[in-house]
C-alpha positions in Angstrom: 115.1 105.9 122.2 114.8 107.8 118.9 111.3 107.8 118.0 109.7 108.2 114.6 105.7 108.4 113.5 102.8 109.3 111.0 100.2 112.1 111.3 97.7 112.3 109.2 94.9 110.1 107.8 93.6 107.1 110.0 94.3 104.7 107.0 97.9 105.7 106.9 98.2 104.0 110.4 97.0 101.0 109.6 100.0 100.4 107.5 102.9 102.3 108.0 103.6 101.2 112.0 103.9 97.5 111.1 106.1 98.6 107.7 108.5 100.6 109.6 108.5 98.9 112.9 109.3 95.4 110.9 111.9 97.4 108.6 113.4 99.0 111.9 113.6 95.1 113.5 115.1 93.5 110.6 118.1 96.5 110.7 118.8 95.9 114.4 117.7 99.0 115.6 115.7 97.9 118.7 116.0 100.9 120.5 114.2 103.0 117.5 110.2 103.2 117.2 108.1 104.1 114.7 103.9 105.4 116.1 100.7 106.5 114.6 99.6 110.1 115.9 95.7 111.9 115.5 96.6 115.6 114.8 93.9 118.1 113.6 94.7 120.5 110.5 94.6 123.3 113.1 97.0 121.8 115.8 99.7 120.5 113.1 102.3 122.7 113.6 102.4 123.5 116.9 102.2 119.3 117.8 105.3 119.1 114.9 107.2 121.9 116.6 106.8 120.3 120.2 107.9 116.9 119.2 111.6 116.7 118.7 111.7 117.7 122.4 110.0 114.4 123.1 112.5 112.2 121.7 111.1 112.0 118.0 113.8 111.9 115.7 111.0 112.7 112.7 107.8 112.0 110.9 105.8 111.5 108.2 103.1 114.0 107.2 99.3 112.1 104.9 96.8 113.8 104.0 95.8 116.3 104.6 98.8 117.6 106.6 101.4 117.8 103.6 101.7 121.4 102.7 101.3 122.2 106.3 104.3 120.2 106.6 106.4 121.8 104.6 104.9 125.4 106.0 106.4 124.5 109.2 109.6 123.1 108.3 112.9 125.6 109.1 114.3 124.2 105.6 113.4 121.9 102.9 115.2 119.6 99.8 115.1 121.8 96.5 112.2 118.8 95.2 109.9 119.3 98.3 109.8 123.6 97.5 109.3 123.0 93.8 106.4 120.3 94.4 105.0 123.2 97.1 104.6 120.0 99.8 106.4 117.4 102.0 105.7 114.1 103.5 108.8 113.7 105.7 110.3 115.6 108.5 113.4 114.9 110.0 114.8 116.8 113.3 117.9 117.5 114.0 120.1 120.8 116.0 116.5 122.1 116.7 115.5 122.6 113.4 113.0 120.9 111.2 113.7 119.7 107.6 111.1 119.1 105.0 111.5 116.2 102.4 109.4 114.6 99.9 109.7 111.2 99.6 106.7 110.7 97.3 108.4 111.4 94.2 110.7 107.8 95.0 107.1 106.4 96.1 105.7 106.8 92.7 108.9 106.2 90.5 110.5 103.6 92.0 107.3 101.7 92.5 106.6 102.2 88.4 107.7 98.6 86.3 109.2 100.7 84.0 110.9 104.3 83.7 108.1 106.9 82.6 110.4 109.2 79.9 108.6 109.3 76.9 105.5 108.1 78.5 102.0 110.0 77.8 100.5 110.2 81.6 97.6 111.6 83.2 97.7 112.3 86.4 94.0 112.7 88.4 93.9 115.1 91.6 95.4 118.1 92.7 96.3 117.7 96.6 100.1 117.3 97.8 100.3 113.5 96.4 98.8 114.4 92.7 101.2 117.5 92.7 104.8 115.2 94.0 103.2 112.7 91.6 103.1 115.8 88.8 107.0 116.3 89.2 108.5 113.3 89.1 107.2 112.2 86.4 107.0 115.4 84.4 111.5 116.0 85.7 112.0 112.0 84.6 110.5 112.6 80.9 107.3 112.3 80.8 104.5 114.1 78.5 102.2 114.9 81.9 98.4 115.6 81.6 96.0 116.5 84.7 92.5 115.7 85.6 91.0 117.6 88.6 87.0 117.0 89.0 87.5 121.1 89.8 88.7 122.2 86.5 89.9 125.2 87.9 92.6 123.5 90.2 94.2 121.6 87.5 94.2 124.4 85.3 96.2 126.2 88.3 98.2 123.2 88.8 99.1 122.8 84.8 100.7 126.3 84.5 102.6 126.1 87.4 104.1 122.7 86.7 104.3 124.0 82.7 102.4 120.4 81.9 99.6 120.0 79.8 95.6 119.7 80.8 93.3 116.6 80.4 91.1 118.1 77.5 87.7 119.1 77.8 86.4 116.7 75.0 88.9 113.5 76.0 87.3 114.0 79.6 83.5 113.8 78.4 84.7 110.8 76.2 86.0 109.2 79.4 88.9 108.1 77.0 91.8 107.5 78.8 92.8 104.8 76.0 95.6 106.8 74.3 97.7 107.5 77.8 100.6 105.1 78.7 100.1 105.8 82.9 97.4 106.6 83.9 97.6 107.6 87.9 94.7 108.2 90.7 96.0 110.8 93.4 92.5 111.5 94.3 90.4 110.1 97.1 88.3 108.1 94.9 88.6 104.5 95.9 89.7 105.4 99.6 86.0 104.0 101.2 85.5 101.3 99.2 89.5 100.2 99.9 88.8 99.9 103.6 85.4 98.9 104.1 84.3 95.8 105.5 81.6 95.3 103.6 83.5 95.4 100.3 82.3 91.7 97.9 85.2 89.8 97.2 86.1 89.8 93.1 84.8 92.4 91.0 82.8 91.5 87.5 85.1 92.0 84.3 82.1 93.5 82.1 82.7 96.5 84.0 79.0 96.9 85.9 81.0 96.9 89.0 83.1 99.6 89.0 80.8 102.5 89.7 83.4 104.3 91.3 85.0 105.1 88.2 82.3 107.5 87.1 84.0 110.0 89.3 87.2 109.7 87.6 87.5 110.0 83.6 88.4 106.7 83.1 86.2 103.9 81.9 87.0 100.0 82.3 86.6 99.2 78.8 89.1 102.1 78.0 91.8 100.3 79.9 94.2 97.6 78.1 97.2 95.6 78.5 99.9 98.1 77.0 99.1 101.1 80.0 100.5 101.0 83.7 98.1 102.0 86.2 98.8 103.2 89.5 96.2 104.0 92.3 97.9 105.9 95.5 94.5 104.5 97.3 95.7 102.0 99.4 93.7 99.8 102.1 92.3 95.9 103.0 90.3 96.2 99.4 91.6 96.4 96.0 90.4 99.6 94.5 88.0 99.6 91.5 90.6 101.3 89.5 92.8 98.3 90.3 90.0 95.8 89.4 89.5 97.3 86.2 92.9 97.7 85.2 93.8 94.1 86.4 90.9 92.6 84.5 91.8 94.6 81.2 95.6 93.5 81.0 97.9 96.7 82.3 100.5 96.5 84.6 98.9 97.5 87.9 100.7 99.7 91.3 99.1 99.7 93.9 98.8 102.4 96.9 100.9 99.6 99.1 103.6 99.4 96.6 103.8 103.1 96.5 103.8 103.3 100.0 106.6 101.2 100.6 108.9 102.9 98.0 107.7 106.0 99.8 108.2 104.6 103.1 111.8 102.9 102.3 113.0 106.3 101.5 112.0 108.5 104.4 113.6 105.2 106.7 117.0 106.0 104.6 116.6 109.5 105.6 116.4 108.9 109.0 118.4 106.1 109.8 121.5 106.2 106.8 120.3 102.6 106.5 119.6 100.7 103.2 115.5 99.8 103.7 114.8 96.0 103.9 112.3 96.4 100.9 110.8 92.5 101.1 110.7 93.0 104.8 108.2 96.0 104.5 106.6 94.8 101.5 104.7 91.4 103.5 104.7 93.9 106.9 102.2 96.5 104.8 100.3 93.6 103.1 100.0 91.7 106.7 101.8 89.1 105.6 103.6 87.0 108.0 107.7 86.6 107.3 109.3 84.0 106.9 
């Protein structure tokens, strides 16, 4: 029985079991499974390297594992070395190859192609940096926001893309971008917390959360795409805000079944049964 699985961030299981477990149903491949593994940063590579001898077939890679990922694979696509992470691993012949299935995440989730689009990009982890690319190799004008300037400056010169300025940051003006994407963590508590008030107020008093990203509500509007790779039982702040102001909102589930659908194709050869894995990651029931 070929078996498949995600290591990384506890969130991350939540989701992408039920996904890939329905998607893998729906194609008739019964005899195929798809788990959630616990790995520490420390014990990554030698769990990924013991694996394939176990009957796994390949894996995703969440935070934080994704340059690890790539660090252990035996080769990689030509995308996953130039973004400097992956998020899939496939094994085959004894050796491990290294994807990145990110970049179709964020692009094919997008309700529009980015070229010509002005769009910032906030973090600087694996996600912010596949992110980075694919927009920036599809045409966009790309822009980064780390809250440690340092990183993003780092992370501007190697992608050759421009840095969020100094003055547009302290103005918390986000106004003049057409995408505007969170790759940070911000978001990622409130997202899955129980506790988390249903509706959020449109005058922008509740979305505190923002003031650790540069983006305020009232900066939003209806002409932008927003996209928030946070993804959990809660809509994120970000998501409120940019729902209440009029853009076209992404959300981290959308992303992750784009992502998801892709890595499947990888492993199986099989064309992903996108509505399927859409209600699986939302807990919807079929049918």
């Amino acid at each position: 029985m070929p078996r498949l699985a995600v290591l990384g961030h506890p969130v991350a299981h939540s989701r992408s079991p039920a996904m890939q477990n329905a998607a893998l149903a729906e194609l008739g491949l019964s005899d195929w499974s798809y788990g959630a593994i616990d790995v520490a940063p420390q014990d990554f590579e030698r769990l990924v390297r013991s694996l394939p001898g176990d009957g796994f077939a390949g894996v995703n890679a969440t935070v934080p594992h994704k340059l690890a990922a790539l660090a252990a694979a035996d080769h990689a696509t030509d995308a996953a070395r130039a973004i400097g992470a992956a998020n899939t691993l496939s094994f085959a012949d004894g050796r491990i190859g290294a994807a990145n299935t990110d970049t179709a995440g964020v692009l094919d989730a997008l309700p529009r192609p980015p070229q010509g689009m002005r769009a910032l990009v906030m973090g600087a982890g694996g996600s912010a940096r596949a992110a980075i690319w694919a927009l920036r190799e599809s045409g966009a004008e790309v822009e980064i926001w780390n809250r440690t300037r340092a990183k993003a400056e780092t992370l501007a010169e190697e992608f050759g893309v421009g840095l969020m300025s100094t003055a547009r940051n302290e103005e918390r003006g986000t106004s003049s971008f057409d995408l505007v994407l969170n790759a940070t963590t911000v978001g990622l508590a409130e997202a899955n917390s129980d506790n988390t008030p249903e509706g959020q107020p449109l005058d922008g008093s509740g979305f505190g959360a923002l003031k650790s990203l540069p983006v305020a509500a009232d900066a939003l509007h209806a002409q932008q795409v927003v996209v928030d790779l946070v993804y959990g039982s809660n809509e994120t702040q970000l998501i409120a805000a940019a729902r209440a102001a009029g853009s076209a909102c992404v959300d981290g589930l959308d992303v992750l079944v784009a992502q998801g659908a892709a890595s499947l194709r990888l492993w199986t050869g099989a064309a992903p049964p996108l509505d399927v894995m859409r209600r699986a990651a939302r807990g919807e029931v079929a049918g």
